[in-house]
PDB file of N, H, CA, C and O in Angstrom:
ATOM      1  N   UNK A   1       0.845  -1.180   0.000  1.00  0.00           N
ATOM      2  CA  UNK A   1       0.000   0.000   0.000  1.00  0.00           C
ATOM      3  C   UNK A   1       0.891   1.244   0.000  1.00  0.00           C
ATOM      4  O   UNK A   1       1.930   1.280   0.660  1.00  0.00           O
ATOM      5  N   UNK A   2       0.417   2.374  -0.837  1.00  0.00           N
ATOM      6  H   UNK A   2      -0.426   2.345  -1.373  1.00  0.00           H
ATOM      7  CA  UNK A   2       1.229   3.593  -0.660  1.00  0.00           C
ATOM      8  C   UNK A   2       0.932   4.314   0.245  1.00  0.00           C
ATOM      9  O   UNK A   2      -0.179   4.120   0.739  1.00  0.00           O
ATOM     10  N   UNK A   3       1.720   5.324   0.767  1.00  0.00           N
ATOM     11  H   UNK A   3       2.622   5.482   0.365  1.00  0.00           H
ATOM     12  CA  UNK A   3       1.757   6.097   1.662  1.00  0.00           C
ATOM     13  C   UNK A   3       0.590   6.419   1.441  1.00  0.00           C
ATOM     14  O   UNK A   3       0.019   6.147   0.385  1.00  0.00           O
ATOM     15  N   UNK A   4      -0.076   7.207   2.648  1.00  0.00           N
ATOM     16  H   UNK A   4       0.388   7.428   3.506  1.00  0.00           H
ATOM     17  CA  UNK A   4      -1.597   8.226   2.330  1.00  0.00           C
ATOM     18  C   UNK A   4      -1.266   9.316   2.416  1.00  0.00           C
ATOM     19  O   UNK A   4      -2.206  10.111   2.400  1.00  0.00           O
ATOM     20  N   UNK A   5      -0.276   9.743   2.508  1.00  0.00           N
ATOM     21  H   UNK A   5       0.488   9.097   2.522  1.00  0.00           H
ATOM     22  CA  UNK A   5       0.135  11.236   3.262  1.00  0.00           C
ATOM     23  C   UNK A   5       1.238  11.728   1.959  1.00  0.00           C
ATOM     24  O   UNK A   5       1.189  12.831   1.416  1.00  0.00           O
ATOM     25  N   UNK A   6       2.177  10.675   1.635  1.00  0.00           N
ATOM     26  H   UNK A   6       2.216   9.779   2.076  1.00  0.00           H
ATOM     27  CA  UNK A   6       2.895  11.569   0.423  1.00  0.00           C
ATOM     28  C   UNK A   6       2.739  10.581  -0.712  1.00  0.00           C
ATOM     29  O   UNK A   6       3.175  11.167  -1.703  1.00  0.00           O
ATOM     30  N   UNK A   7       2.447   9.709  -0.960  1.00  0.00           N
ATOM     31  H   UNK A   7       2.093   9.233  -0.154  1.00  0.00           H
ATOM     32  CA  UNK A   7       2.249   8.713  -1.913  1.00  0.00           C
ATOM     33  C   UNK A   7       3.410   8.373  -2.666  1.00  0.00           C
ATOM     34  O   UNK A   7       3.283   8.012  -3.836  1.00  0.00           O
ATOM     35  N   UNK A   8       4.613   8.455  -2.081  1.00  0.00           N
ATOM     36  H   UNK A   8       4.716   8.749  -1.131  1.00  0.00           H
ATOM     37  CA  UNK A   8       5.947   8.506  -3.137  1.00  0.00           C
ATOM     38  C   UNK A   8       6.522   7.167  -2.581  1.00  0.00           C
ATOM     39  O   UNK A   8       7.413   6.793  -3.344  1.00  0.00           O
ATOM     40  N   UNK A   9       6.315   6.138  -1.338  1.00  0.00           N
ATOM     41  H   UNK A   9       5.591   6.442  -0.719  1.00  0.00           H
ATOM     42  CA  UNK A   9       6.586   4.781  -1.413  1.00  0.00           C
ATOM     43  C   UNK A   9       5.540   3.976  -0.280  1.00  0.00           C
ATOM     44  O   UNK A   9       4.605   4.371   0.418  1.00  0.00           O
ATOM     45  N   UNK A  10       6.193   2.675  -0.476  1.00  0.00           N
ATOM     46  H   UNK A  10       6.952   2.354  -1.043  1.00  0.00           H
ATOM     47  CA  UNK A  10       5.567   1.559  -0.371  1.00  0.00           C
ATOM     48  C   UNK A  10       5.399   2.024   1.523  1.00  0.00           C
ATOM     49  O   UNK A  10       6.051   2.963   1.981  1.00  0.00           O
ATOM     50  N   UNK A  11       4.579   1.308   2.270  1.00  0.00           N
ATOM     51  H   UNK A  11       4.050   0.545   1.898  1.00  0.00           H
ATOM     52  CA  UNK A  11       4.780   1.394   3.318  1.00  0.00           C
ATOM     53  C   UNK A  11       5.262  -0.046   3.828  1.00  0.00           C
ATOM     54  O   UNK A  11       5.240  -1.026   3.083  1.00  0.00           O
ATOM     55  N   UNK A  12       5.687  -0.097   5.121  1.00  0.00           N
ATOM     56  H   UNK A  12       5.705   0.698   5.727  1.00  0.00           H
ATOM     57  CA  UNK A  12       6.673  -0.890   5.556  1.00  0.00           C
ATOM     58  C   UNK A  12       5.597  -1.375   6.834  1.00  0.00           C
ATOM     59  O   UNK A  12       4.970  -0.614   7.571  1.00  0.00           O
ATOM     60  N   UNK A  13       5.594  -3.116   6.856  1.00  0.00           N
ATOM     61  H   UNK A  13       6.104  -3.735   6.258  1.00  0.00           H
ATOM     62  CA  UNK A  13       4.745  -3.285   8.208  1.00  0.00           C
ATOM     63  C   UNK A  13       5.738  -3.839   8.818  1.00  0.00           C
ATOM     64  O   UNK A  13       6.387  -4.793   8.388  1.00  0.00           O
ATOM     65  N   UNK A  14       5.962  -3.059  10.221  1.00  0.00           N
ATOM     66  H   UNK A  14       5.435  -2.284  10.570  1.00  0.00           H
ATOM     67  CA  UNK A  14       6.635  -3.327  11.463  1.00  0.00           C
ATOM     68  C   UNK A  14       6.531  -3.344  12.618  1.00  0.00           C
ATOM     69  O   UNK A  14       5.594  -2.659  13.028  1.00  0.00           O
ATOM     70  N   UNK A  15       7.178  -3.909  13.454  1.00  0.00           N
ATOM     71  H   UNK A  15       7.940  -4.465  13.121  1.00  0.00           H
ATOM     72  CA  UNK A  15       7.145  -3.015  14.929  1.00  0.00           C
ATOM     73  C   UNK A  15       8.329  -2.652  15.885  1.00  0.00           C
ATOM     74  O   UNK A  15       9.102  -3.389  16.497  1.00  0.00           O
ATOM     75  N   UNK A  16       8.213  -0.995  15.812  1.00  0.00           N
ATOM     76  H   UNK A  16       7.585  -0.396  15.315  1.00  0.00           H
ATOM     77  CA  UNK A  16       9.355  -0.177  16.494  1.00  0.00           C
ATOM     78  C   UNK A  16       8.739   0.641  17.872  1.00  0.00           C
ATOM     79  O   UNK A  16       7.622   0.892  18.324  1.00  0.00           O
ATOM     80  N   UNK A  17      10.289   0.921  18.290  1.00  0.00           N
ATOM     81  H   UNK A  17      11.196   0.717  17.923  1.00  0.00           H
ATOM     82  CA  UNK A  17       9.815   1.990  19.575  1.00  0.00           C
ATOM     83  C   UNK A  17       9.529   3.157  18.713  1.00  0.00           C
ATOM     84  O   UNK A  17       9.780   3.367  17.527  1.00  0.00           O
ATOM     85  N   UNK A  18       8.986   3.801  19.546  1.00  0.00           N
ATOM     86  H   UNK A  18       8.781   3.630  20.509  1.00  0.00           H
ATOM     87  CA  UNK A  18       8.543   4.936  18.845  1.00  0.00           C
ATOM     88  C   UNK A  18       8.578   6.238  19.999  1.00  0.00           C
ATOM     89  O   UNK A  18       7.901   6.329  21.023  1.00  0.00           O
ATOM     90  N   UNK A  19       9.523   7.127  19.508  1.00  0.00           N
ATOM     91  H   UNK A  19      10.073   7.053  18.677  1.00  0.00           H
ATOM     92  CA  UNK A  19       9.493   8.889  20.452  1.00  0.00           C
ATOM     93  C   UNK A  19       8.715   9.333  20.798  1.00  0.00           C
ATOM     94  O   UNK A  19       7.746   8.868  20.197  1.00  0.00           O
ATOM     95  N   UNK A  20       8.434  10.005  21.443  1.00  0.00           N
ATOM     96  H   UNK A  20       9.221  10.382  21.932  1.00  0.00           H
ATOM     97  CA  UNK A  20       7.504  10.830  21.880  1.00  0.00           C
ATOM     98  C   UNK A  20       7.751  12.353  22.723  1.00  0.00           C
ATOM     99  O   UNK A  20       8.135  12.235  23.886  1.00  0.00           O
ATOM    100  N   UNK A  21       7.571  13.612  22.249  1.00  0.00           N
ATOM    101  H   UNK A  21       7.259  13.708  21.304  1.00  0.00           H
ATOM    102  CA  UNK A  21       7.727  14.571  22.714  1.00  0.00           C
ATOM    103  C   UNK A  21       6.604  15.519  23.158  1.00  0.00           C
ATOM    104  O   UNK A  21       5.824  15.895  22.283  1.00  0.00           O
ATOM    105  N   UNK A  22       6.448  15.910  24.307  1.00  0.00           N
ATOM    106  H   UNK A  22       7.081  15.605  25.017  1.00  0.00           H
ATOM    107  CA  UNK A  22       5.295  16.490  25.119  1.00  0.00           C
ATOM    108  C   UNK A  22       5.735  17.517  25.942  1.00  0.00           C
ATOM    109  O   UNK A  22       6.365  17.462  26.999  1.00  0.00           O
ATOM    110  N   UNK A  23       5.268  18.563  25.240  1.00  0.00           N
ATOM    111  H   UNK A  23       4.756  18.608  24.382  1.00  0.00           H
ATOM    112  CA  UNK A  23       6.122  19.983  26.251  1.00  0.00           C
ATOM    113  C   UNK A  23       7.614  19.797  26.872  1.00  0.00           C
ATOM    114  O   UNK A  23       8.027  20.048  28.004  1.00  0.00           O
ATOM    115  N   UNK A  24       8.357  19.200  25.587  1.00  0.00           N
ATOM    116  H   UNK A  24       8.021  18.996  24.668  1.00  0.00           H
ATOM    117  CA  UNK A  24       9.778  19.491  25.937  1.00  0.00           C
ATOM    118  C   UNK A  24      10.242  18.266  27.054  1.00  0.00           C
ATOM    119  O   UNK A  24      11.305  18.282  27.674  1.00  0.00           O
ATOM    120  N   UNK A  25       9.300  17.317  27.148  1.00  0.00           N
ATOM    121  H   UNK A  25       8.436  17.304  26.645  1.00  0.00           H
ATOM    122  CA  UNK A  25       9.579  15.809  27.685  1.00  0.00           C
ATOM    123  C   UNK A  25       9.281  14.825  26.860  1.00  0.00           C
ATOM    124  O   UNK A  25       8.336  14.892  26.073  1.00  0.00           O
ATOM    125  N   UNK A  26      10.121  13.744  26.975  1.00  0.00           N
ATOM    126  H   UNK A  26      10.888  13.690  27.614  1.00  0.00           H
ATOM    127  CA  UNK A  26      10.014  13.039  26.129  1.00  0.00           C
ATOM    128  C   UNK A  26      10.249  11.483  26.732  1.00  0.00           C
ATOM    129  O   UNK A  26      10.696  11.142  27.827  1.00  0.00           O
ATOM    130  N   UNK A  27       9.842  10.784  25.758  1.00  0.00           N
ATOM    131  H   UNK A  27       9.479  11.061  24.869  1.00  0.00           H
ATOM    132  CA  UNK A  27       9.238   9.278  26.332  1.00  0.00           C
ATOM    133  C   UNK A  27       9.349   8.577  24.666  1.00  0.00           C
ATOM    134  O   UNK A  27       9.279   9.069  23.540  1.00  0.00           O
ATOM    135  N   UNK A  28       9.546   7.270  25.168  1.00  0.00           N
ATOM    136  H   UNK A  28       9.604   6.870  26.082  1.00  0.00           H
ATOM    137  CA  UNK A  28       9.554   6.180  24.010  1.00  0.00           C
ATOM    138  C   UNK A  28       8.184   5.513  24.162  1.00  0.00           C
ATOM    139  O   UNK A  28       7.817   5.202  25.295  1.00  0.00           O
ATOM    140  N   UNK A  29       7.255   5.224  22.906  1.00  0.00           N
ATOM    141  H   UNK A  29       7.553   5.476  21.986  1.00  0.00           H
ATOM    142  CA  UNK A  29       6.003   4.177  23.038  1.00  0.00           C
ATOM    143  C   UNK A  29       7.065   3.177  22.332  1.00  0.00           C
ATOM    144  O   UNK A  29       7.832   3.300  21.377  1.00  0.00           O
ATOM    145  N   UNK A  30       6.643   1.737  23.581  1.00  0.00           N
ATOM    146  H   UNK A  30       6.019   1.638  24.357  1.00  0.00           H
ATOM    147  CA  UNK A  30       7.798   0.649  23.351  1.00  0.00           C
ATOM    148  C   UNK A  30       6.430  -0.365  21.835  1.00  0.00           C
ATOM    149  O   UNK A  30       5.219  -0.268  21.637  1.00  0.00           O
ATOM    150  N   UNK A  31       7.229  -0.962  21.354  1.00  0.00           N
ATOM    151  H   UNK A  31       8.212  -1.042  21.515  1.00  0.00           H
ATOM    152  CA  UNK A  31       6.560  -2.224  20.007  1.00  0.00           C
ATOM    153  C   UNK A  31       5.550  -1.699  19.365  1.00  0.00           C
ATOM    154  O   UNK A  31       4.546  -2.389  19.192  1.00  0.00           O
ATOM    155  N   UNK A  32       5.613  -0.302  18.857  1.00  0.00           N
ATOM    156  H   UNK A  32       6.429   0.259  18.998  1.00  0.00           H
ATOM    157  CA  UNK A  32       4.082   0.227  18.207  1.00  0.00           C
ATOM    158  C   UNK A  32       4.607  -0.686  17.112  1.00  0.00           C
ATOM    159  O   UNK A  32       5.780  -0.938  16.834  1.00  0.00           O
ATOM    160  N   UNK A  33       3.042  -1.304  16.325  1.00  0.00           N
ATOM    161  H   UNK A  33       2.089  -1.100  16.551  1.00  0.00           H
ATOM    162  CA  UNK A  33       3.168  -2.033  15.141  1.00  0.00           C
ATOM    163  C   UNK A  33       2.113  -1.466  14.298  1.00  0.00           C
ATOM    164  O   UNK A  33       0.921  -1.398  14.599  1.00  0.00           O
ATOM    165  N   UNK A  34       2.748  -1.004  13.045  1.00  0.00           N
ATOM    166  H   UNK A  34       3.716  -1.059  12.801  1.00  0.00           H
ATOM    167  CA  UNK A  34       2.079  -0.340  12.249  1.00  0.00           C
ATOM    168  C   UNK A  34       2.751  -0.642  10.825  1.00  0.00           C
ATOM    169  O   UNK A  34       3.573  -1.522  10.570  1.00  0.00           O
ATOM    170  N   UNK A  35       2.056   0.548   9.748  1.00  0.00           N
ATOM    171  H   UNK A  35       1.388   1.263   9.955  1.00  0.00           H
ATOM    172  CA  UNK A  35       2.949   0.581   8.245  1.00  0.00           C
ATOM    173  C   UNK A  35       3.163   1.646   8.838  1.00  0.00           C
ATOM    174  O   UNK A  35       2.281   2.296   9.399  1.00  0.00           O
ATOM    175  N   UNK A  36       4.672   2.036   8.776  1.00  0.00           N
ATOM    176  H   UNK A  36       5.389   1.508   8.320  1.00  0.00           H
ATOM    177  CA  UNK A  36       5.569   2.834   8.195  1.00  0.00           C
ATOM    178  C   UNK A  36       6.090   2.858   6.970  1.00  0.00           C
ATOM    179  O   UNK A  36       6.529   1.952   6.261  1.00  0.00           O
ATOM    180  N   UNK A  37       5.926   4.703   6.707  1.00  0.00           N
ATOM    181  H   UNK A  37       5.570   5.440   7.283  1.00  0.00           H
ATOM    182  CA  UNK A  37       6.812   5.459   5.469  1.00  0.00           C
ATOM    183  C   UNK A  37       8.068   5.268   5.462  1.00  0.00           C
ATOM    184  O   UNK A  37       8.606   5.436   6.557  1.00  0.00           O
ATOM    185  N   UNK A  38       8.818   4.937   4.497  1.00  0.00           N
ATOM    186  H   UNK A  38       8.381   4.801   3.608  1.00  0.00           H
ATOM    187  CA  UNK A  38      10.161   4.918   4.360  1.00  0.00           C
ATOM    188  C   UNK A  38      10.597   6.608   4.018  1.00  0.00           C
ATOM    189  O   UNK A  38      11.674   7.074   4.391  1.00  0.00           O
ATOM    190  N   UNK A  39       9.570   7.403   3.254  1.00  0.00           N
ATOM    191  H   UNK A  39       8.696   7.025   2.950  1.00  0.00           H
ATOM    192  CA  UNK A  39       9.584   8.554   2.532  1.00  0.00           C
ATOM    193  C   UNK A  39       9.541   9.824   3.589  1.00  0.00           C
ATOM    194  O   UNK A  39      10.379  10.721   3.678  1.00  0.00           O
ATOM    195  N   UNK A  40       8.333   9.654   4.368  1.00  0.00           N
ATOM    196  H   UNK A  40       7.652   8.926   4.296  1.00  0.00           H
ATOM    197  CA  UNK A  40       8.069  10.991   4.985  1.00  0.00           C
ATOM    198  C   UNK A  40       7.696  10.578   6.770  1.00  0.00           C
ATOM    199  O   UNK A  40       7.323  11.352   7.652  1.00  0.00           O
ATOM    200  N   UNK A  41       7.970   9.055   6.856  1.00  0.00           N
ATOM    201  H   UNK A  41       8.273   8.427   6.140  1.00  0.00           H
ATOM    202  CA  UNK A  41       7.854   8.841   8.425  1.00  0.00           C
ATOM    203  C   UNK A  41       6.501   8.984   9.292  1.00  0.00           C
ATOM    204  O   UNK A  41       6.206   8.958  10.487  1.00  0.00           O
ATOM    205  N   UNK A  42       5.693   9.182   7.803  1.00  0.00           N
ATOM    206  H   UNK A  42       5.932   9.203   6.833  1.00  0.00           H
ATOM    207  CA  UNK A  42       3.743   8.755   8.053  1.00  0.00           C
ATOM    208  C   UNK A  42       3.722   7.145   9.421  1.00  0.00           C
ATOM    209  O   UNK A  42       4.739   6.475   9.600  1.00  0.00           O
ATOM    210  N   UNK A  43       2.903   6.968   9.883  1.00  0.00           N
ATOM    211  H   UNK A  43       2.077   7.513   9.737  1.00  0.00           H
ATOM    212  CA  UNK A  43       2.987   5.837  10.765  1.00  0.00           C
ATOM    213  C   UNK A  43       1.300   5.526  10.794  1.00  0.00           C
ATOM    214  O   UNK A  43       0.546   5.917  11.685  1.00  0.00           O
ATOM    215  N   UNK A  44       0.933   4.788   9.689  1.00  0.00           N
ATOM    216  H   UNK A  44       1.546   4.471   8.965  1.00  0.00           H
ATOM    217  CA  UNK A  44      -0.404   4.134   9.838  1.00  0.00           C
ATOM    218  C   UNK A  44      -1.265   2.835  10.766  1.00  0.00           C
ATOM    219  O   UNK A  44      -0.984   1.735  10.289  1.00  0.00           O
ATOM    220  N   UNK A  45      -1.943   2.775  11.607  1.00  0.00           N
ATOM    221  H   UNK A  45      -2.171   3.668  11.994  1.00  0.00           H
ATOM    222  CA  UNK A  45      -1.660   2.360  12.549  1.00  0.00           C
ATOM    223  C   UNK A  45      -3.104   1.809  12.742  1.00  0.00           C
ATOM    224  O   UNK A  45      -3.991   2.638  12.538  1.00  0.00           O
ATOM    225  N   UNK A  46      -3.647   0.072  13.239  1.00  0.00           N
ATOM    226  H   UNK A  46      -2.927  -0.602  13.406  1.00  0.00           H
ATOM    227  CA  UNK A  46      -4.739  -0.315  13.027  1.00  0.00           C
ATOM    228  C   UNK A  46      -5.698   0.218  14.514  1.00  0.00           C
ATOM    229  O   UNK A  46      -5.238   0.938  15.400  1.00  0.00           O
ATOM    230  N   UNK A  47      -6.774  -0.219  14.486  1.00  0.00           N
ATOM    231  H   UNK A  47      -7.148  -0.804  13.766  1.00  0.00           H
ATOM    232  CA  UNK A  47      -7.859   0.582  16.034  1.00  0.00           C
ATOM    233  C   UNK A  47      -6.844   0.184  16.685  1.00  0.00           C
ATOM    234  O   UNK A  47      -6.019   1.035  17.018  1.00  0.00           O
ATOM    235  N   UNK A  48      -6.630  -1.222  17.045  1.00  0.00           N
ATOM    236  H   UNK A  48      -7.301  -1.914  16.775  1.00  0.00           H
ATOM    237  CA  UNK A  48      -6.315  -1.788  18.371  1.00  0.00           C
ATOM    238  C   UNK A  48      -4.906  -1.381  18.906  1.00  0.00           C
ATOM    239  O   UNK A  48      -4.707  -1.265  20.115  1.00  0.00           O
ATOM    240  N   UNK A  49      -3.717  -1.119  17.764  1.00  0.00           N
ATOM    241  H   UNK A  49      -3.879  -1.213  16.782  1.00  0.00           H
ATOM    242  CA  UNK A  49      -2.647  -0.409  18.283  1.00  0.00           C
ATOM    243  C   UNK A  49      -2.891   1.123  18.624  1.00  0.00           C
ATOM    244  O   UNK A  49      -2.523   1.657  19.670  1.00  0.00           O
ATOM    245  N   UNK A  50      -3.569   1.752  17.584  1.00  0.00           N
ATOM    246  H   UNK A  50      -3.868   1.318  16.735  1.00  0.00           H
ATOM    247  CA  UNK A  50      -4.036   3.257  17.680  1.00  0.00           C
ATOM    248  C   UNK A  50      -4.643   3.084  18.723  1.00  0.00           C
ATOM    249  O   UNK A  50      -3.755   3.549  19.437  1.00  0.00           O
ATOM    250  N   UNK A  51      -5.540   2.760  19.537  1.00  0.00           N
ATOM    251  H   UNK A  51      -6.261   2.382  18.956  1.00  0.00           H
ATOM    252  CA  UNK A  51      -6.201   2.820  20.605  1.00  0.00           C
ATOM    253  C   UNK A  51      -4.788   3.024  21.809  1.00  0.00           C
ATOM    254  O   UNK A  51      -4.505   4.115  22.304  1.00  0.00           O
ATOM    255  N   UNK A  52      -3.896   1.473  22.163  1.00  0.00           N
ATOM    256  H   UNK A  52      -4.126   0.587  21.760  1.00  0.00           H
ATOM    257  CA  UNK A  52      -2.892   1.337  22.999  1.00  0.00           C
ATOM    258  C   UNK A  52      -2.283   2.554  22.393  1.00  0.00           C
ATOM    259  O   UNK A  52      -2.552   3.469  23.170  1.00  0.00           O
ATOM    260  N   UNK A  53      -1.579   3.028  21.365  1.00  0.00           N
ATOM    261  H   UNK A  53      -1.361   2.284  20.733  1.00  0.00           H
ATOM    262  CA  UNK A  53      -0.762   4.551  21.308  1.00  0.00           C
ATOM    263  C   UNK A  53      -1.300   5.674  21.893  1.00  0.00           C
ATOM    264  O   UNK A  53      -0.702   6.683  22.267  1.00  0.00           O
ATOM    265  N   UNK A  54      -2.429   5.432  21.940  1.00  0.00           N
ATOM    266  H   UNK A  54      -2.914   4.613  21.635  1.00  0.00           H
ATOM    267  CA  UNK A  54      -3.224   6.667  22.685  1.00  0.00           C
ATOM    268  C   UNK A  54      -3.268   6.622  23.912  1.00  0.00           C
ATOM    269  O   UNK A  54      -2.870   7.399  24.779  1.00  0.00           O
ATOM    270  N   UNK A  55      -3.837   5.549  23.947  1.00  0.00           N
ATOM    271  H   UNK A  55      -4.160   4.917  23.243  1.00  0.00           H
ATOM    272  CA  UNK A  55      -3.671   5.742  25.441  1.00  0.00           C
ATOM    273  C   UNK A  55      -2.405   5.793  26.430  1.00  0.00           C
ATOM    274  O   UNK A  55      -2.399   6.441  27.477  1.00  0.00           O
ATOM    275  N   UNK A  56      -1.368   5.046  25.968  1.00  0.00           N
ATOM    276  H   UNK A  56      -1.373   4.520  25.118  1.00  0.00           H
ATOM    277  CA  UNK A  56      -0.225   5.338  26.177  1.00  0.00           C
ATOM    278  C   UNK A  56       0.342   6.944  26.470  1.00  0.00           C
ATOM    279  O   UNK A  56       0.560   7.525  27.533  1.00  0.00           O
ATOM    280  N   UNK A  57       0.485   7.403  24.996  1.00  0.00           N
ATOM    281  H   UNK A  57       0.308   6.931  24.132  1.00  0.00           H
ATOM    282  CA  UNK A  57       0.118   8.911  25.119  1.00  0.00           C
ATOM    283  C   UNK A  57      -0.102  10.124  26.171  1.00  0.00           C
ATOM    284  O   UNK A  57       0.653  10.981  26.629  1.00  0.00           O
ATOM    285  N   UNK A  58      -1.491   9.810  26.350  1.00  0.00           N
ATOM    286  H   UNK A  58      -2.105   9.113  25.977  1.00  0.00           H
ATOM    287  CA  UNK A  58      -2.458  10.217  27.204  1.00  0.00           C
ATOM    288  C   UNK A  58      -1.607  10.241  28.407  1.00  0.00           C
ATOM    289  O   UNK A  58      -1.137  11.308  28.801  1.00  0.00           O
ATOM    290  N   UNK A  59      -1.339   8.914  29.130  1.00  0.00           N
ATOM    291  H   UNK A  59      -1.722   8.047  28.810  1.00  0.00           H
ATOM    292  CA  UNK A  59      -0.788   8.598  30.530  1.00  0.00           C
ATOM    293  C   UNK A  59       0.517   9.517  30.369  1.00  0.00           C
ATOM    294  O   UNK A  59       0.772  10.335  31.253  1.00  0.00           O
ATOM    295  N   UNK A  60       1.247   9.401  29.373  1.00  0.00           N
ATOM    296  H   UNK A  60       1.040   8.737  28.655  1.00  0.00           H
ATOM    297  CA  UNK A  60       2.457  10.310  29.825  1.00  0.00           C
ATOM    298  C   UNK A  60       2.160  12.378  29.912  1.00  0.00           C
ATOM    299  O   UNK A  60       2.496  13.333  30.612  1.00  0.00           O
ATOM    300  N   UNK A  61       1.380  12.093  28.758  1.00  0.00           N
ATOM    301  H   UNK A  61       1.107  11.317  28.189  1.00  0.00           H
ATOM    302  CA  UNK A  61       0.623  13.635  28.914  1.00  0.00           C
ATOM    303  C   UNK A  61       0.252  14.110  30.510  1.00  0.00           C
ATOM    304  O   UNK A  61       0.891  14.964  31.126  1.00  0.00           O
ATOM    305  N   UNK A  62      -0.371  13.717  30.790  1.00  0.00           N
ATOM    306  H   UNK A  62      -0.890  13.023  30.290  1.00  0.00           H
ATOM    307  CA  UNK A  62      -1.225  13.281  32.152  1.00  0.00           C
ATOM    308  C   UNK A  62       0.345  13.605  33.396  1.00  0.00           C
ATOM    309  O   UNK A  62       0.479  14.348  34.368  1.00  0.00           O
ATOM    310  N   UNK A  63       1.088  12.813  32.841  1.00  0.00           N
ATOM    311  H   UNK A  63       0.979  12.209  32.052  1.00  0.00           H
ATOM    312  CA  UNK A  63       2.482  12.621  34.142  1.00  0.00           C
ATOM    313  C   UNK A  63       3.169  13.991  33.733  1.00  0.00           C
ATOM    314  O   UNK A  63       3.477  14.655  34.722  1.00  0.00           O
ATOM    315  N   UNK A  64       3.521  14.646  32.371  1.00  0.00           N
ATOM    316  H   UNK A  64       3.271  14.106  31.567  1.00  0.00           H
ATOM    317  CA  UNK A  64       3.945  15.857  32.764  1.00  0.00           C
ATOM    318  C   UNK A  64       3.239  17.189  32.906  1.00  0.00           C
ATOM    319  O   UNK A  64       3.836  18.265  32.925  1.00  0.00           O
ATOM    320  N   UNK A  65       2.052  17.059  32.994  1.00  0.00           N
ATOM    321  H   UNK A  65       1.567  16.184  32.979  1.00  0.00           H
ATOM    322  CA  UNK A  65       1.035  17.799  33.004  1.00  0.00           C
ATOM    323  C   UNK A  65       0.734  18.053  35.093  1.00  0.00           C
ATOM    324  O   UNK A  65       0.588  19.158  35.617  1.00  0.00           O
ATOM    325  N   UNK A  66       0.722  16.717  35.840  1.00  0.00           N
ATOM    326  H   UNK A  66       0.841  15.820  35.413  1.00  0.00           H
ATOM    327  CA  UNK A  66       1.102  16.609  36.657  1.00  0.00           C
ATOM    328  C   UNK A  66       2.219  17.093  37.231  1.00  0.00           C
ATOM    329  O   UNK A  66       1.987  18.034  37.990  1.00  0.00           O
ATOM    330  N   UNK A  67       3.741  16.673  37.103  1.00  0.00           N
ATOM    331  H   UNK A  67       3.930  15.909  36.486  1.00  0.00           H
ATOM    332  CA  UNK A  67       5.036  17.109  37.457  1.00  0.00           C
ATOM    333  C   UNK A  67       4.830  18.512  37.174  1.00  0.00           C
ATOM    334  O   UNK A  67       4.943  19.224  38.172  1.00  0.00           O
ATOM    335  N   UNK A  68       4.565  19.094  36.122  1.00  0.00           N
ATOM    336  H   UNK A  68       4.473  18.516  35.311  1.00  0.00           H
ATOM    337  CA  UNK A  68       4.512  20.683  35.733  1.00  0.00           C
ATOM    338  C   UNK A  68       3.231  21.646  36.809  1.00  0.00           C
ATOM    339  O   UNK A  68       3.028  22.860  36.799  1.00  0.00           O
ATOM    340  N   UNK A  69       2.732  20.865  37.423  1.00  0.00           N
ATOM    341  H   UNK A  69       2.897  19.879  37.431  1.00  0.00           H
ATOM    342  CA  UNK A  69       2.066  21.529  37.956  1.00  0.00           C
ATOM    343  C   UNK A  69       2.375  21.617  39.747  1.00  0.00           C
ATOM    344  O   UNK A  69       1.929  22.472  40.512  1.00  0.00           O
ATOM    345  N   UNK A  70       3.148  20.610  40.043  1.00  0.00           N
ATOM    346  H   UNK A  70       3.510  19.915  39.422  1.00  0.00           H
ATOM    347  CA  UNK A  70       3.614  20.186  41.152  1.00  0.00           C
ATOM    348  C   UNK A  70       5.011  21.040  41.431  1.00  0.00           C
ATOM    349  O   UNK A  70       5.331  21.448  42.548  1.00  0.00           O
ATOM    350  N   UNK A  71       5.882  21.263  40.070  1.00  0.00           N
ATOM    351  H   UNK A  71       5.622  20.931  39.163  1.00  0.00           H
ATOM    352  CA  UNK A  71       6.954  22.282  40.325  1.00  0.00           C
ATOM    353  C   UNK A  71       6.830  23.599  40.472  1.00  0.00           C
ATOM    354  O   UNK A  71       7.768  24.380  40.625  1.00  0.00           O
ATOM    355  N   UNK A  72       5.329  23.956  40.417  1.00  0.00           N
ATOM    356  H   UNK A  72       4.566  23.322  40.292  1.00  0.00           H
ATOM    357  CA  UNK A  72       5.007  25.284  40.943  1.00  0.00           C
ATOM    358  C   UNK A  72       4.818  25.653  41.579  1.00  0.00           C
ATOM    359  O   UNK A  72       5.064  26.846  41.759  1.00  0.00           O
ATOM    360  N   UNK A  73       4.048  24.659  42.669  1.00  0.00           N
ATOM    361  H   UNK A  73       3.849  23.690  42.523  1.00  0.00           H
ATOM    362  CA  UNK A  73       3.615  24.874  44.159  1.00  0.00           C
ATOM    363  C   UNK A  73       4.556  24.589  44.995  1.00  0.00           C
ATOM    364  O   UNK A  73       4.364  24.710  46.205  1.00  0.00           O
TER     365      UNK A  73
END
C-alpha cells in the first residue's frame, strides 16, 4: 500500500519503539506495530494499536502535566 500522506513509497509493516515529545519531555512508546513510510515517516496504525498509542500517550501527557504543575507549588 502507498503512503496516504505523500504517496511517493511503499509502506513498511513493522514493529518499532517509537518517540515521543510532550512539552519538551520526552518518552519512548515501546513495540508500536504499524505501516511505516520509508519517505516521509507517516505511521499508519490499526484501532487496536491506535487505541494502545493513545492511550499510552495520554498517561504520559497526564504525568507531565502533573510534574509541571507540582513544580510550581
Amino acid at each position: 500500500m502507498k503512503c496516504p500522506v505523500c504517496g511517493t513509497a511503499e509502506l513498511i509493516h513493522d514493529t518499532r519503539d517509537m518517540p515521543y515529545i510532550y512539552k519538551g519531555e520526552t518518552t519512548t512508546i515501546p513495540s508500536v506495530t504499524g505501516d511505516f513510510c520509508p519517505a516521509c515517516g507517516e505511521v499508519v496504525l490499526n484501532r487496536e494499536y491506535g487505541d494502545r498509542y493513545s492511550d499510552l500517550i495520554g498517561q504520559f501527557q497526564r504525568q507531565v502535566d502533573f510534574n509541571s504543575c507540582n513544580n510550581f507549588g
